[in-house]
N, CA and C atoms as an extended XYZ file, in Angstrom:
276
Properties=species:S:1:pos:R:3:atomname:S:1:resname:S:1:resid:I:1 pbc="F F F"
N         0.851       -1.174        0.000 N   UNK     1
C         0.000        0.000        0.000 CA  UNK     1
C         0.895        1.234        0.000 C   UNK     1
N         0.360        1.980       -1.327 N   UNK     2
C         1.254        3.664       -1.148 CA  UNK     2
C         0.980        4.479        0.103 C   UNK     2
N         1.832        5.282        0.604 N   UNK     3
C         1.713        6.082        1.406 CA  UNK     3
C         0.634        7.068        1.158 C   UNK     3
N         0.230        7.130        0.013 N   UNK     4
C        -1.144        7.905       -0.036 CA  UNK     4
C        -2.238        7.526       -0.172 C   UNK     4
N        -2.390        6.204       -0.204 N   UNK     5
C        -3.478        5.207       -0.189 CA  UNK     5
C        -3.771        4.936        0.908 C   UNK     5
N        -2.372        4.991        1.731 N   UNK     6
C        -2.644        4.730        3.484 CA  UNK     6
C        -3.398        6.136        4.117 C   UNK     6
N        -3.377        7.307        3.752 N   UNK     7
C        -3.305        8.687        4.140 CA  UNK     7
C        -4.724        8.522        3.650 C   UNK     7
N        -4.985        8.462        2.557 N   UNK     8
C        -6.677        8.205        1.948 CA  UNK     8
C        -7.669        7.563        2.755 C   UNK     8
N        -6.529        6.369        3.484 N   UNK     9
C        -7.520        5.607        4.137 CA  UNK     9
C        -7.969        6.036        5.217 C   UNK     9
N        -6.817        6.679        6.114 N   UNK    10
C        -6.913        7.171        7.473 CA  UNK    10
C        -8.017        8.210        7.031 C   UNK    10
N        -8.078        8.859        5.913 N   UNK    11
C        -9.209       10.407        6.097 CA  UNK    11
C       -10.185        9.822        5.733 C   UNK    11
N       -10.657        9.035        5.404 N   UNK    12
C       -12.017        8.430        5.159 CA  UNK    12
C       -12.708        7.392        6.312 C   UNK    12
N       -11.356        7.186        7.407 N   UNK    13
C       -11.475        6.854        8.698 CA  UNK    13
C       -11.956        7.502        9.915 C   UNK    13
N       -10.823        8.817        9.317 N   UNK    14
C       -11.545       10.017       10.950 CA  UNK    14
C       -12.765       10.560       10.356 C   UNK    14
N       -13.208       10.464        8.901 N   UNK    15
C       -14.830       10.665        8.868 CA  UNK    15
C       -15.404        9.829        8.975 C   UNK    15
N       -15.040        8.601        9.250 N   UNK    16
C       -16.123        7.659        9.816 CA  UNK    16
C       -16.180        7.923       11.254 C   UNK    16
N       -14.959        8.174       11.808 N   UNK    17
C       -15.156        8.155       13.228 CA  UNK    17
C       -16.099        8.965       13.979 C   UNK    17
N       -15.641       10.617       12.914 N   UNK    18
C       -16.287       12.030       13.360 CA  UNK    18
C       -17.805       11.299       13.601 C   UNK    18
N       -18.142       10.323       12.756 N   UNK    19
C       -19.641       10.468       12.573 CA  UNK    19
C       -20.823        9.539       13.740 C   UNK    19
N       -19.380        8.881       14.479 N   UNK    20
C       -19.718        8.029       15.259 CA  UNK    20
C       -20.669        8.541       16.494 C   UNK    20
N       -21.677        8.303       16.935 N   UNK    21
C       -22.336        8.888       18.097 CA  UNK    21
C       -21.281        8.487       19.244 C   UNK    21
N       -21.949        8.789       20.726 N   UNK    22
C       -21.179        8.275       22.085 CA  UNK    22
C       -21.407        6.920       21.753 C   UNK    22
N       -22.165        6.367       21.901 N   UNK    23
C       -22.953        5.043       22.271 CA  UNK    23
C       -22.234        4.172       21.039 C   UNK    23
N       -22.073        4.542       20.239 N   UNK    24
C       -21.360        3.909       19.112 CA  UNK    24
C       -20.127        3.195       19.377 C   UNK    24
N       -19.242        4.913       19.705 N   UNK    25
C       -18.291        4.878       19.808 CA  UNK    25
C       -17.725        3.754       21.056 C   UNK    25
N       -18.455        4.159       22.131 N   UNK    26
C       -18.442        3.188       23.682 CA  UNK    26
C       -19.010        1.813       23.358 C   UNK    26
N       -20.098        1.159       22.543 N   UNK    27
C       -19.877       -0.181       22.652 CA  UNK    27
C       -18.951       -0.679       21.683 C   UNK    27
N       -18.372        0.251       20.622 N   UNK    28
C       -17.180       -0.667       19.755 CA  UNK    28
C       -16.162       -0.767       21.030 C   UNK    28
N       -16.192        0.231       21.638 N   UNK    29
C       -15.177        0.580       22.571 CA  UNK    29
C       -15.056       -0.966       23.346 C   UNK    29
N       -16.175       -1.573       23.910 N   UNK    30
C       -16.463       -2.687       25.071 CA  UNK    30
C       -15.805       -3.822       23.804 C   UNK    30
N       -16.202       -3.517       22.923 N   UNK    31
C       -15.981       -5.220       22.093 CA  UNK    31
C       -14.881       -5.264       21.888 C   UNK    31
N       -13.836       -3.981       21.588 N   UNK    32
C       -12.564       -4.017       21.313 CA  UNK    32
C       -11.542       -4.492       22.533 C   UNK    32
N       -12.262       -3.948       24.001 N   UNK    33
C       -11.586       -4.415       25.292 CA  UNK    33
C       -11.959       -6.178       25.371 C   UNK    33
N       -13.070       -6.138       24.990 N   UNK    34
C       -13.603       -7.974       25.404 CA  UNK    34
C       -12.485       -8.702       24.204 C   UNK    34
N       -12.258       -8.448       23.261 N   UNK    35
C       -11.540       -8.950       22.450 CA  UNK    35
C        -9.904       -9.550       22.764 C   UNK    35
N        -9.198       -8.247       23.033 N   UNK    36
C        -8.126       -8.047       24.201 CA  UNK    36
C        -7.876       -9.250       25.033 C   UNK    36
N        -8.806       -8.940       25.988 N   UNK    37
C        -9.379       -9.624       27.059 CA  UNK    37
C        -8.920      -10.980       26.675 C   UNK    37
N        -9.719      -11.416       25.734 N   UNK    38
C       -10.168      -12.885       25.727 CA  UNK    38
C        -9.029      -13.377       24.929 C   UNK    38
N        -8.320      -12.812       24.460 N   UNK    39
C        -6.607      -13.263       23.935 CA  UNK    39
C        -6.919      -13.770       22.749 C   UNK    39
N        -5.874      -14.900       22.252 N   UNK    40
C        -5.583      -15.484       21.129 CA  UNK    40
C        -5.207      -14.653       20.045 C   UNK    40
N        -4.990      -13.624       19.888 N   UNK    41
C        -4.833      -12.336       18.414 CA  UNK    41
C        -3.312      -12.820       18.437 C   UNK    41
N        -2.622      -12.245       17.257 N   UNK    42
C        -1.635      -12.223       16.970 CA  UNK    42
C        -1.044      -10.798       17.401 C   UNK    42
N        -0.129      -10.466       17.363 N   UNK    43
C         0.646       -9.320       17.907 CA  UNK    43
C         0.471       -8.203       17.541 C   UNK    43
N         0.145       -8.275       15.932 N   UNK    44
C        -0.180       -7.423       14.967 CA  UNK    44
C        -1.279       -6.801       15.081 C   UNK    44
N        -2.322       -7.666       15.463 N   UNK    45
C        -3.944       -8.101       15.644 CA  UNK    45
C        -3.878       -6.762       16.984 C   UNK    45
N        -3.208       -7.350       17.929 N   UNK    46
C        -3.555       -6.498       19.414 CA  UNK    46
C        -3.236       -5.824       19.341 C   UNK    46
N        -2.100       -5.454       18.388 N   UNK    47
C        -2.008       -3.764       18.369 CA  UNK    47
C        -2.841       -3.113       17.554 C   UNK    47
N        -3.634       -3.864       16.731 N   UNK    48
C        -4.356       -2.685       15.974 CA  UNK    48
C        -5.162       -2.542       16.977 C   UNK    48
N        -5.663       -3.548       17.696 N   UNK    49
C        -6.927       -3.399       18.060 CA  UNK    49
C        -6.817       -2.260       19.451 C   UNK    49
N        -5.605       -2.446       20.155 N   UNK    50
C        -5.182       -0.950       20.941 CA  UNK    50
C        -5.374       -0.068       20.407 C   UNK    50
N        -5.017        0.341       19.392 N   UNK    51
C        -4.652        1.542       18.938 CA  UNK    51
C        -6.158        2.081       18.254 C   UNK    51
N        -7.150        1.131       17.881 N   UNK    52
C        -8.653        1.239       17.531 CA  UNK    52
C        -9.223        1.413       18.975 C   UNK    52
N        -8.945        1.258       20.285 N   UNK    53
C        -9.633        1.190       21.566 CA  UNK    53
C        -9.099        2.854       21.617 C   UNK    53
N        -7.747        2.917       21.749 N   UNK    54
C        -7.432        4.480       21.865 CA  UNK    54
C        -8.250        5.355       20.989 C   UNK    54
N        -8.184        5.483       20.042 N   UNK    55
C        -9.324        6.420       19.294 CA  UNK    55
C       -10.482        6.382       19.488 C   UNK    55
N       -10.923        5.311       19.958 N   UNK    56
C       -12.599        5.250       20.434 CA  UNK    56
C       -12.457        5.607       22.175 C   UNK    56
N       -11.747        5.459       22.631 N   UNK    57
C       -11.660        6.174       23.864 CA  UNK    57
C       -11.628        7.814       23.791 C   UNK    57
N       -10.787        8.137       22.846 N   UNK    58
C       -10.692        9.884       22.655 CA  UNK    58
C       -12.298       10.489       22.302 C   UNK    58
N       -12.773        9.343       21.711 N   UNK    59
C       -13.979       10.014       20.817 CA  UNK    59
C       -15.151        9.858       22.381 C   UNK    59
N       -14.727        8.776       22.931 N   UNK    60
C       -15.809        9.046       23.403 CA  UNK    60
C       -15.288       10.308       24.795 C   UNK    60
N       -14.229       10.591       24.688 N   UNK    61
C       -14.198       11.694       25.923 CA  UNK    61
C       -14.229       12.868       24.851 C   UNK    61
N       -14.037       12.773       23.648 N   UNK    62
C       -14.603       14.042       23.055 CA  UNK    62
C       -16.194       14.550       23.528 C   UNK    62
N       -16.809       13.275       23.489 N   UNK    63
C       -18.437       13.937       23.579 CA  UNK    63
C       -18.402       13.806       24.526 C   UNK    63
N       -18.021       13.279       26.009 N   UNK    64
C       -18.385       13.577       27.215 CA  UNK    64
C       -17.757       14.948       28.057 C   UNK    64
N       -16.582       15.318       27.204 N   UNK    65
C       -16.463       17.142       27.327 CA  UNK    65
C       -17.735       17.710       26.650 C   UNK    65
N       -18.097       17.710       25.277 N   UNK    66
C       -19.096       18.473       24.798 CA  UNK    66
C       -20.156       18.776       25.546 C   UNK    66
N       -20.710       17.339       26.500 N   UNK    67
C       -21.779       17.370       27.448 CA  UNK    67
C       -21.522       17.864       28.576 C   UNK    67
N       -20.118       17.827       28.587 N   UNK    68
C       -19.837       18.348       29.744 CA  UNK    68
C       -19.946       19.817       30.097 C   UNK    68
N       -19.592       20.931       28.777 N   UNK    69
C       -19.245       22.240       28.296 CA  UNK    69
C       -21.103       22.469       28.248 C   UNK    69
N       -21.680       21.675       27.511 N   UNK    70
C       -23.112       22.153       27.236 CA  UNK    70
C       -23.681       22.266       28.813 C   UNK    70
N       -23.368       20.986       29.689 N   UNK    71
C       -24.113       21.383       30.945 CA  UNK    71
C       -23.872       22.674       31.859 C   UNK    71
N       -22.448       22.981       31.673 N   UNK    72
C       -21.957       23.654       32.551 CA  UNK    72
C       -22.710       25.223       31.878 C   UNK    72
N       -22.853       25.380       30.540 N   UNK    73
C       -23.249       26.093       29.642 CA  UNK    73
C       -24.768       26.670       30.595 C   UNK    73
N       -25.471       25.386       30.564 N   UNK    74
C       -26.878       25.902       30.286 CA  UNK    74
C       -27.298       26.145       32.000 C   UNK    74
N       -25.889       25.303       32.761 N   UNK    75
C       -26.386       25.751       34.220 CA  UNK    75
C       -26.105       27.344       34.562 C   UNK    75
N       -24.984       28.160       33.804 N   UNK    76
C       -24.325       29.349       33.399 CA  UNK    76
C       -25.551       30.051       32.910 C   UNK    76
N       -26.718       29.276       32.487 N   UNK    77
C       -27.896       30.149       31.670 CA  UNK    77
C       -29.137       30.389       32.894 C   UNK    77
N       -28.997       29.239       33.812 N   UNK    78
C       -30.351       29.048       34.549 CA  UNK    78
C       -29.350       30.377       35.552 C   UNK    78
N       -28.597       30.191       36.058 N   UNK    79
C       -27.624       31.125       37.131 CA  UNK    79
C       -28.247       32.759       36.603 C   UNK    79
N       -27.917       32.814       35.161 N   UNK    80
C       -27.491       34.475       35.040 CA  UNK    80
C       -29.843       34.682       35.541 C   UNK    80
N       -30.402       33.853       34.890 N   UNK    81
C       -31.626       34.296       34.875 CA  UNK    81
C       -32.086       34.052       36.454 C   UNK    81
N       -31.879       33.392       36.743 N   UNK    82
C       -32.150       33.458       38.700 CA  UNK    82
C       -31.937       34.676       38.851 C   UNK    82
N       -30.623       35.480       38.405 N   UNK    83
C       -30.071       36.242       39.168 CA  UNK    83
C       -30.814       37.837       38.437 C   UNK    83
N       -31.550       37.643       37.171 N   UNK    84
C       -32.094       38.992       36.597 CA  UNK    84
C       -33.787       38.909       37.750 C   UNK    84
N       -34.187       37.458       37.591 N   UNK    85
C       -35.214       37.091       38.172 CA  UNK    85
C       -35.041       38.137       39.623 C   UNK    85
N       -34.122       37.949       40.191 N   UNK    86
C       -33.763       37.711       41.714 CA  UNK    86
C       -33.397       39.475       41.773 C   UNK    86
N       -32.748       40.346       40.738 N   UNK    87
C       -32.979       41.814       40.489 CA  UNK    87
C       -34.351       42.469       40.406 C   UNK    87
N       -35.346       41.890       39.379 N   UNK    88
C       -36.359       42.344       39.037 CA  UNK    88
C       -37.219       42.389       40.393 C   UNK    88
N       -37.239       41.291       40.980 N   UNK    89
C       -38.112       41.112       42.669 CA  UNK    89
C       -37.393       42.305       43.356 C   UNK    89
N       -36.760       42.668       43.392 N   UNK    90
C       -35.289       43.740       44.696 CA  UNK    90
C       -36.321       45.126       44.208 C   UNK    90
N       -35.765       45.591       43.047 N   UNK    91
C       -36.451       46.391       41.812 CA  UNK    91
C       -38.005       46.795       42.868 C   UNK    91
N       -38.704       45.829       42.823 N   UNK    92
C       -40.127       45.996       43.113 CA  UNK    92
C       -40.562       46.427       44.359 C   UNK    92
């Protein structure tokens, strides 16, 4: 395989990955550890399959920051309006 066939492959990879939900990403995640786990691979085999657990590990702490940023976000939203709420009553 050319080095740009390999490069082709990988970008048609991280858009598969991008597209992966959490839940996706986390049970390939479980099958790739049970796999591991349960041995017999060849050397070659377990390292891909590491190195496929690592990227599905990133992805899935990608979206559990996102949820994480959105919660902190929208608790940042309920806060500021308590606090116009909590002016407007003073106000009166």
């Amino acid at each position: 395989m050319t080095s740009a066939a390999r490069d082709q492959g990988s970008d048609h990879a991280a858009e598969a990955d991008a597209s992966l939900s959490y839940e996706q990403a986390r049970d390939e995640l479980v099958d790739v550890v049970r796999r591991l786990e349960a041995g017999g691979a060849t050397l070659e085999e377990s390292l891909r399959l590491w190195e496929r657990g690592e990227e599905l590990a990133r992805i899935c702490q990608s979206w559990l920051e996102g949820a994480r940023a959105r919660l902190e976000k929208a608790a940042g939203q309920a806060e500021d309006t308590t606090e116009v709420e909590d002016l407007s009553r003073d106000e009166r």
